[in-house]
C-alpha positions as CSV (number, residue, x, y, z in Angstrom):
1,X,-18.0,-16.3,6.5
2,X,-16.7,-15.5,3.1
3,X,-16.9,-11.8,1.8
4,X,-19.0,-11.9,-1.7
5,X,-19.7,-8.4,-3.8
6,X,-22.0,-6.2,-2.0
7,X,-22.5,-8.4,0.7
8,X,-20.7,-6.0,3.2
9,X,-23.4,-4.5,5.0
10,X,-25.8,-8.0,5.5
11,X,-22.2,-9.3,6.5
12,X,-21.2,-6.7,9.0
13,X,-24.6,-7.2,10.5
14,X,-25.0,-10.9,10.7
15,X,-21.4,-10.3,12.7
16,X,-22.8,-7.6,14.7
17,X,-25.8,-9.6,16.0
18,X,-23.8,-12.8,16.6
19,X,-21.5,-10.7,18.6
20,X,-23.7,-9.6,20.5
21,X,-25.5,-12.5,21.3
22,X,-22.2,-14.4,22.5
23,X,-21.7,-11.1,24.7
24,X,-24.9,-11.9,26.3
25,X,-25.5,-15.9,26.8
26,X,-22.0,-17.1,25.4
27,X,-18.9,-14.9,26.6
28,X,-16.7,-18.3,27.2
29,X,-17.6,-19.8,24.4
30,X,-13.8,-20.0,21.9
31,X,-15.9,-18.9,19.1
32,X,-16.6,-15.7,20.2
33,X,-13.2,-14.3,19.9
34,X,-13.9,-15.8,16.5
35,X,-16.3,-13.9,16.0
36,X,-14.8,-10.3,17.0
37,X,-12.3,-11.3,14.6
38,X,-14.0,-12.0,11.8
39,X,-15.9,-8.4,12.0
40,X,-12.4,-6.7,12.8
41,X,-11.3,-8.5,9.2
42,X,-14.5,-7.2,7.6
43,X,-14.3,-3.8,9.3
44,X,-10.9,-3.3,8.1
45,X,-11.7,-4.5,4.5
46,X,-14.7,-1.7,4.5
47,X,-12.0,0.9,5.7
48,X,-13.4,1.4,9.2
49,X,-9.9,0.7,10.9
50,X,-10.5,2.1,14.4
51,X,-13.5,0.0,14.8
52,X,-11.0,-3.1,13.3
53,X,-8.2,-2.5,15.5
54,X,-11.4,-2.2,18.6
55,X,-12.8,-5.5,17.6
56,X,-9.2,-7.2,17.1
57,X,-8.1,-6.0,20.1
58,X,-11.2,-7.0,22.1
59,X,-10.7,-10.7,20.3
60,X,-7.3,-10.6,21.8
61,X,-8.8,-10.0,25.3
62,X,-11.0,-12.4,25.1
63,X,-9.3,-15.4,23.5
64,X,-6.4,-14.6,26.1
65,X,-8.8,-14.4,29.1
66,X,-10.2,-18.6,27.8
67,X,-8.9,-21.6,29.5
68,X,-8.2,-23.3,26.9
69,X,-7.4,-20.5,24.9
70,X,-6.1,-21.1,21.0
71,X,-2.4,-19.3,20.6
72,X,-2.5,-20.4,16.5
73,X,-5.8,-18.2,16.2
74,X,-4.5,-15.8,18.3
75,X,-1.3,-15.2,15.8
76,X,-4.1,-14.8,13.1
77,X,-5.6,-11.9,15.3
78,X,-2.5,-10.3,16.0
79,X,-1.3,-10.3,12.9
80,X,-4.4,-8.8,11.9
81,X,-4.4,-6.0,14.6
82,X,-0.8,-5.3,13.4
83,X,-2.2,-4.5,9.8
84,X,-5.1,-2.2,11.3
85,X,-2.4,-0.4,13.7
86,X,-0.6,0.4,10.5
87,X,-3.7,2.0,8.7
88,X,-4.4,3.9,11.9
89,X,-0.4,5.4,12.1
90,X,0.2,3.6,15.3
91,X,3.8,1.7,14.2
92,X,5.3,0.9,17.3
93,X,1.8,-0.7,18.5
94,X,1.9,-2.4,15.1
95,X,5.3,-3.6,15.5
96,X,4.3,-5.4,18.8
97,X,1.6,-6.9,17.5
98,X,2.8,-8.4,14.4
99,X,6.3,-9.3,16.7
100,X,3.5,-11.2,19.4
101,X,1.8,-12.8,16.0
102,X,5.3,-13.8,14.6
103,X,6.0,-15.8,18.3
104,X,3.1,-17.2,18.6
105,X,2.9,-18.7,15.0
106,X,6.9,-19.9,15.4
107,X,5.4,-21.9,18.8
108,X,2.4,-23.4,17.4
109,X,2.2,-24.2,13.7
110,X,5.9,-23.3,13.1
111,X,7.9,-21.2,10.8
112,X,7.5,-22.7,7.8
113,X,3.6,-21.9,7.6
114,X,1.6,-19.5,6.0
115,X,0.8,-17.4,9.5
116,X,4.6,-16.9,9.7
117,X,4.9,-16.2,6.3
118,X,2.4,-13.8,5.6
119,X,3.1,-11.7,9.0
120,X,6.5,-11.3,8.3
121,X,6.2,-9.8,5.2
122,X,3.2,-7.6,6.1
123,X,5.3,-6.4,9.0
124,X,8.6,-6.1,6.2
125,X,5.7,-4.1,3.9
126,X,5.0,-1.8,7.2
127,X,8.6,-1.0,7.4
128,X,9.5,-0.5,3.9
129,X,7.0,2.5,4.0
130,X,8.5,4.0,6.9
131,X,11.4,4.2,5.3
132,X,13.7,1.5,7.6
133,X,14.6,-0.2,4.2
134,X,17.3,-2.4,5.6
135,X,15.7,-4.0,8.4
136,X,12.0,-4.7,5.6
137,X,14.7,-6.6,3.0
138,X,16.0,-8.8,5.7
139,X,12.7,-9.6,6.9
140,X,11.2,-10.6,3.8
141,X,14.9,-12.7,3.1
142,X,14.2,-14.5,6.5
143,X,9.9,-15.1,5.0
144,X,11.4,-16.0,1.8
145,X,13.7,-18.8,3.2
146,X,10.8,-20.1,5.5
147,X,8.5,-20.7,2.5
148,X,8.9,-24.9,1.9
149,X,9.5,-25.6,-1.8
150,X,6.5,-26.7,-3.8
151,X,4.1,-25.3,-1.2
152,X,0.6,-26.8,-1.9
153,X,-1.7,-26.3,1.1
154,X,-3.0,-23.3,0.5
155,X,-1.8,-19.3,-1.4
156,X,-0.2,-18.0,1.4
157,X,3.0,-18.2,-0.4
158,X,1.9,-16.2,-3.2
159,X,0.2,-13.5,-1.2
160,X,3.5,-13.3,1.0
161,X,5.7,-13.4,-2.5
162,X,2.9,-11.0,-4.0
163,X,3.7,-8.2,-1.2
164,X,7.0,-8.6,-1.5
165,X,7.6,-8.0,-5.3
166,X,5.3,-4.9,-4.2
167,X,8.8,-3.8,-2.2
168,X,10.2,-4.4,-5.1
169,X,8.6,-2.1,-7.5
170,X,8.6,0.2,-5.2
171,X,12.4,0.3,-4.1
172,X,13.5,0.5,-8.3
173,X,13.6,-2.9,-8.9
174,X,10.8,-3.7,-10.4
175,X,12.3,-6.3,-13.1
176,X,12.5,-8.7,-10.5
177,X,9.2,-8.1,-9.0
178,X,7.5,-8.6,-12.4
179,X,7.7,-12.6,-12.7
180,X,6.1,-12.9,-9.1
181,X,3.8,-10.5,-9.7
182,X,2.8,-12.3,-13.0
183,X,2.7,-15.9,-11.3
184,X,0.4,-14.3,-8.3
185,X,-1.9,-13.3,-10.9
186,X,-2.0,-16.6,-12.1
187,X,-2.4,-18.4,-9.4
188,X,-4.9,-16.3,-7.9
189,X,-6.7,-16.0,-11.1
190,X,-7.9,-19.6,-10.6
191,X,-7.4,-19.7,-6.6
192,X,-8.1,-17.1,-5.3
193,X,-8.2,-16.0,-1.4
194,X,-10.4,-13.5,-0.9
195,X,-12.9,-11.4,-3.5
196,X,-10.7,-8.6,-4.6
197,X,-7.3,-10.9,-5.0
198,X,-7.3,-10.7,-8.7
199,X,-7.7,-6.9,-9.1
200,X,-5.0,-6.0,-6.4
201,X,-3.0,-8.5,-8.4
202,X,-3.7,-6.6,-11.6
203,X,-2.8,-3.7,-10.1
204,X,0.3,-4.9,-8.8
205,X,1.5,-5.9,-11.8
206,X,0.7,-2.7,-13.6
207,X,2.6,-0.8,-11.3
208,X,5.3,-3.3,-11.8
209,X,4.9,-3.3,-15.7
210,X,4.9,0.8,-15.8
211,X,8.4,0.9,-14.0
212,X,10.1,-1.6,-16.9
213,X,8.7,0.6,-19.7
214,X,5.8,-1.7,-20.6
215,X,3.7,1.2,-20.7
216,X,0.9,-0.8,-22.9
217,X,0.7,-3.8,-20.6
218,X,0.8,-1.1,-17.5
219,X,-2.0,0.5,-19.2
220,X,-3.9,-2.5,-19.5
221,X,-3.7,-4.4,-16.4
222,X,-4.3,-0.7,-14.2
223,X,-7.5,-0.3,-16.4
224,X,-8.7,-4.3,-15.7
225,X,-8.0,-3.3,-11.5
226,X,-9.8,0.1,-11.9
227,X,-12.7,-1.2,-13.8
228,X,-12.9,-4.6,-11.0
229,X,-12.2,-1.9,-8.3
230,X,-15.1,0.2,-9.5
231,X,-17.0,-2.5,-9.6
232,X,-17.1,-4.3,-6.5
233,X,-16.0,-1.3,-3.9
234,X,-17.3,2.4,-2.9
235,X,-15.3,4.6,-5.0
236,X,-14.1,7.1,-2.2
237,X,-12.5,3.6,-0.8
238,X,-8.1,3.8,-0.2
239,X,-7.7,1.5,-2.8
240,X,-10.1,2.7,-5.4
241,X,-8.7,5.9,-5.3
242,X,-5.1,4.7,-5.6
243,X,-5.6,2.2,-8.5
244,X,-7.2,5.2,-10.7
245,X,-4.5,7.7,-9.5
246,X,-2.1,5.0,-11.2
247,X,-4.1,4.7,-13.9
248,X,-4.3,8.8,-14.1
249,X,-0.3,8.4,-14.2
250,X,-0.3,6.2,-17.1
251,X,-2.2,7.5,-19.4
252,X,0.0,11.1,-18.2
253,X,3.0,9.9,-18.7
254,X,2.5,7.7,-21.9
255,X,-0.6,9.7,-23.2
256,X,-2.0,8.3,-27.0
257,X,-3.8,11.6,-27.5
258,X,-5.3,14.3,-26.0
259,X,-8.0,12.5,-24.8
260,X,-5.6,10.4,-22.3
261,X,-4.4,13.9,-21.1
262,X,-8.3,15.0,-20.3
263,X,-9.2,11.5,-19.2
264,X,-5.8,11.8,-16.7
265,X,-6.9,15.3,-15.5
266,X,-10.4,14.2,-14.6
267,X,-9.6,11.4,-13.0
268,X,-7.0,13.3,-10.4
269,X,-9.5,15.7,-10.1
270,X,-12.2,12.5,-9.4
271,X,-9.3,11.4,-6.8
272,X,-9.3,14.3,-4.9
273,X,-13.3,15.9,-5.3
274,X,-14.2,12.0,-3.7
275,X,-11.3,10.9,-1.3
276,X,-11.7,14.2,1.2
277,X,-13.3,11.4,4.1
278,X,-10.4,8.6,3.1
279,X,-7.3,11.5,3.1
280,X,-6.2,10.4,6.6
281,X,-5.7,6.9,5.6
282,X,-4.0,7.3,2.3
283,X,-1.5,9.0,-0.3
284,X,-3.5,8.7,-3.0
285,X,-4.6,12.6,-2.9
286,X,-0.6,14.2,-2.2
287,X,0.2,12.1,-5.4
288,X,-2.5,13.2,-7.4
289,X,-1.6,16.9,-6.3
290,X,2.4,16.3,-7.5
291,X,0.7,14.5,-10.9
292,X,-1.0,17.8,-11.5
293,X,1.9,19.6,-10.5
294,X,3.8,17.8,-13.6
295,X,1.5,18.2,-15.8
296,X,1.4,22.3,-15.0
297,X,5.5,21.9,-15.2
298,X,5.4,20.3,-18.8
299,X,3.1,22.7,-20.4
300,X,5.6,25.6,-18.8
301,X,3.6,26.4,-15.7
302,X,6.6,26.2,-13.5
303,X,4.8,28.4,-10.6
304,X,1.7,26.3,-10.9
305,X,3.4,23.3,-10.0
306,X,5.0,24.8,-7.1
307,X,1.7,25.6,-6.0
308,X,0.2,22.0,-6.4
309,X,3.1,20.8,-4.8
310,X,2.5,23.2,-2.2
311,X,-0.9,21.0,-1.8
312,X,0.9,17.4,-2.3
313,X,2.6,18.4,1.0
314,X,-0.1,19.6,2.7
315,X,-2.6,16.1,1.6
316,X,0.8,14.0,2.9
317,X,0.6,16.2,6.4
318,X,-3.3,15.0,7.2
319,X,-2.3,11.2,6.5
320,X,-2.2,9.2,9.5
321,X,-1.9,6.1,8.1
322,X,2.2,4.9,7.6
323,X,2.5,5.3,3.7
324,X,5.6,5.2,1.6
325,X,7.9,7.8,2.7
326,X,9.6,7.5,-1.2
327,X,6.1,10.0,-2.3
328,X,7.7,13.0,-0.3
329,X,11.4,12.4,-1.7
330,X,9.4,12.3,-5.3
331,X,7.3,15.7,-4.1
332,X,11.1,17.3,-3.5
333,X,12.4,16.3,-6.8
334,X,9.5,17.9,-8.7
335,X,9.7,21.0,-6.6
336,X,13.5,21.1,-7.8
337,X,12.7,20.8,-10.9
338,X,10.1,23.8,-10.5
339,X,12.7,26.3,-8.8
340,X,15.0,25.4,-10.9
341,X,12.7,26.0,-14.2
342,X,12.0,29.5,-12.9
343,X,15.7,30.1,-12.2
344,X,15.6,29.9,-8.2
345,X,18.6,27.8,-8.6
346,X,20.2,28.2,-4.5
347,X,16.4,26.9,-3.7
348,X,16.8,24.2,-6.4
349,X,20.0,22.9,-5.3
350,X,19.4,22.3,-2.0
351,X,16.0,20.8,-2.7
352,X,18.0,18.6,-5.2
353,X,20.6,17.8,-3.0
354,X,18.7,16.5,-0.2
355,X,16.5,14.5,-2.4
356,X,19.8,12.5,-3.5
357,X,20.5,11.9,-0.2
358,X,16.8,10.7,0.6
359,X,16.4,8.9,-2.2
360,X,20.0,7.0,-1.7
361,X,18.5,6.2,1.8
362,X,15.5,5.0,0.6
363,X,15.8,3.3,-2.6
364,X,17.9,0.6,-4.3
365,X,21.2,2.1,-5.5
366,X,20.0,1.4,-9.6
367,X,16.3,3.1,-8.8
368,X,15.1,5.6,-11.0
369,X,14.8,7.7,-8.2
370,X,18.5,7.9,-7.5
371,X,19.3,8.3,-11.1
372,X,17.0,10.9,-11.4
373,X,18.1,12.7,-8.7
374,X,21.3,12.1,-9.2
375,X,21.2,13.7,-12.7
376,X,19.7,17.1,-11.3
377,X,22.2,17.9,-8.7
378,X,24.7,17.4,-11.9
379,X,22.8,19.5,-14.0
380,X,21.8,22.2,-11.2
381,X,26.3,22.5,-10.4
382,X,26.3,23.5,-14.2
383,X,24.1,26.2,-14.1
384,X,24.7,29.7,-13.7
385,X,22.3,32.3,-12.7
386,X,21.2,34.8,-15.8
C-alpha cells in the first residue's frame, strides 16, 4: 500500500483494521507481520515513532515466531525498527537492530543489494549525528563499495548515495556531496520511491548548495522543499519545521532586503510558536533559537544573543531523538562570539577553545567549522582586556 497526499489517516486505518483482523482469524498467516510493518512504516512517516518502533517490534515477534518465517523481510523490518529507535534516542537498541538487519540481508539477498545498502548507511547517518565520525565514514566506504556498477533494479542506490552526500554537507564537505545530491534529484524526479522523495531531495541539495556559496540556487531549491513540504505534510511535522528553519537561514544570512530579514524572523518565530509537540524529536527549535541569537549579535545585541543561546541549549536538552551533535559545537561558537563582543574574554576563550577541539573531532579538517573556530581562538589570544 503506497502512501499518496493526504491519504494518511484512510491509510493508517485500512492498516489498523487489517491488523486487527489477522490478530483475530489469521495470527499465522506470513502476511500479518506484513502488515504490522507496513503501519510501523506509515506510523513512523506521520511522526508517531513509539507506536512505529511498537508495531515494528511486534512484526519482528511475529515473523520470527512463523515456521517458515521470511529472514529477507525481516532485514526490511529491522532495518526499519533501527530508524524508529533512532527517532526515539534509543542508539544502542538501534545499533542492534540495524547490525541484526545488516546479517540478515548479507545471508539472504546478499551484500550487494539495496537492503544492505540502504541499512548501512542509515546506520553510518545514525552515527554521524552522534558524533562517532570515524566509525559513519567507514561504513558508508564499505555501502559505497557494495553498490554494483550500473545498478538498474530499483533507487536504492540513490537513496543510500543521497544520505550519504547528506554526511557530507554536514561534515564541511559539501563540494563533493553536491553532484550526488544533484543526480538524486534527478533520478528521483522521474523515479521516485516514495511521495516526499523529491522535496527531501530539494532540500538536500539546498543545504548542500548554501555551504559552496550558491546562495541563489540554495535559496531556490529550500523554497521548492518548503513550499512541497507545506503542501503535502502537517506543518508542526520534524521535517517541515527543519526545511523552513533552513530556509529562515538563507534568506538571514544572504538577505536581498529587509523583507528577507522579516520574512526570516517570522518564520523562526513560526518554527518555534508550532514545533512545541515535535521538540523531543528534533533540532529544528535549538537552531532557530542560535539563528535568532545571530541575528540579535549582528545588529549589536551581544547580551540578547547570549540569552537566545541560553534557550538553543535548553530546546537541544528536551530532544530525545539522536541529532547532530555539530548544532551544539555551533551554539558554543556563537556564544564565544557573544562573550567575547561584550569583553568577557576568559569566558570567550575557553568557550572558543573547546569548540576547536569539538569541532576538530567532529568535522572534516577543511570544514568551515574548524576554520571558524580556528580563527577565534587566534583572534581571542590577541585581545587584551580594556
Amino acid at each position: 500500500m503506497q502512501a499518496t497526499p493526504d491519504s494518511t489517516h484512510a491509510r493508517l486505518d485500512a492498516l489498523r483494521r487489517g491488523i486487527e483482523l489477522f490478530a483475530r482469524f489469521d495470527p499465522h498467516s506470513p502476511s500479518y507481520p506484513a502488515a504490522l510493518a507496513n503501519a510501523a512504516t506509515a506510523r513512523l512517516q506521520n511522526a508517531e515513532y513509539v507506536d512505529a518502533a511498537d508495531l515494528d517490534a511486534r512484526a519482528i515477534g511475529v515473523e520470527e515466531a512463523l515456521t517458515d518465517r521470511d529472514d529477507t523481510d525481516l532485514a526490511v523490518i529491522y532495518s526499519n525498527y533501527g530508524n524508529a529507535l533512532s527517532k526515539l534516542g534509543r542508539f544502542a537498541e538501534a545499533e542492534r537492530a540495524f547490525d541484526t538487519s545488516a546479517a540478515l540481508s548479507r545471508r539472504t539477498e546478499g551484500e550487494h543489494y539495496g537492503t544492505y545498502w540502504r541499512t548501512l548507511q542509515d546506520h553510518a547517518s545514525m552515527l554521524y549525528l552522534h558524533g562517532a565520525r570515524d566509525r559513519a565514514l567507514a561504513m558508508s566506504e564499505e555501502m559505497l563499495k557494495a553498490i554494483p556498477e550500473n545498478w538498474k533494479a530499483n533507487t536504492d542506490d540513490t537513496l543510500a548515495r543521497e544520505g550519504f552526500a547528506d554526511m557530507l554537507t554536514r561534515d564541511g564537505c559539501a563540494s563533493q556531496a553536491v553532484p550526488l545530491l544533484e543526480a538524486a534529484l534527478h533520478v528521483l524526479t522521474v523515479r521516485p520511491r516514495h511521495e516526499y522523495d523529491v522535496r527531501r531531495a530539494h532540500r538536500l541539495l539546498g543545504e548542500a548548495y548554501d555551504a559552496v556559496g550558491r546562495h541563489e540556487e540554495a535559496r531556490a531549491s529550500l523554497q521548492l522543499a518548503l513550499g512541497d513540504y507545506e503542501a503535502h505534510e502537517p506543518h508542526d511535522r520534524p521535517e517541515v519545521l527543519e526545511v523552513r528553519e533552513r530556509w529562515a537561514h538563507v534568506l538571514l544570512e544572504h538577505p536581498r532586503d529587509d523583507a528577507d530579514m522579516a520574512a526570516a524572523r517570522d518564520s523562526l518565530e513560526r518554527v518555534l510558536t508550532e514545533g512545541a509537540a515535535a521538540a523531543p524529536h528534533t533540532a529544528a527549535l535549538a537552531i532557530a533559537h542560535e539563528d535568532l541569537a545571530q541575528m540579535a549579535l549582528d545588529s549589536g545585541q551581544a547580551s540578547a544573543a547570549l540569552q537566545e543561546l541560553q534557550r538553543a541549549e535548553s530546546a537541544l536538552g528536551r530532544i530525545t531523538a539522536v541529532y547532530d551533535v555539530r548544532i551544539a559545537d555551533d551554539i558554543l561558537l556563537l556564544r564565544a562570539e557573544a562573550l567575547a563582543a561584550l569583553r568577557r574574554l576568559p569566558e570567550a576563550r575557553a568557550a572558543a577553545t573547546q569548540a576547536l577541539l569539538l569541532t576538530r573531532s567532529h568535522d572534516a579538517a577543511q570544514s568551515a567549522r574548524v576554520s571558524r573556530a580556528s580563527s577565534l581562538v587566534a583572534r581571542l589570544a590577541g585581545m587584551v582586556v580594556s
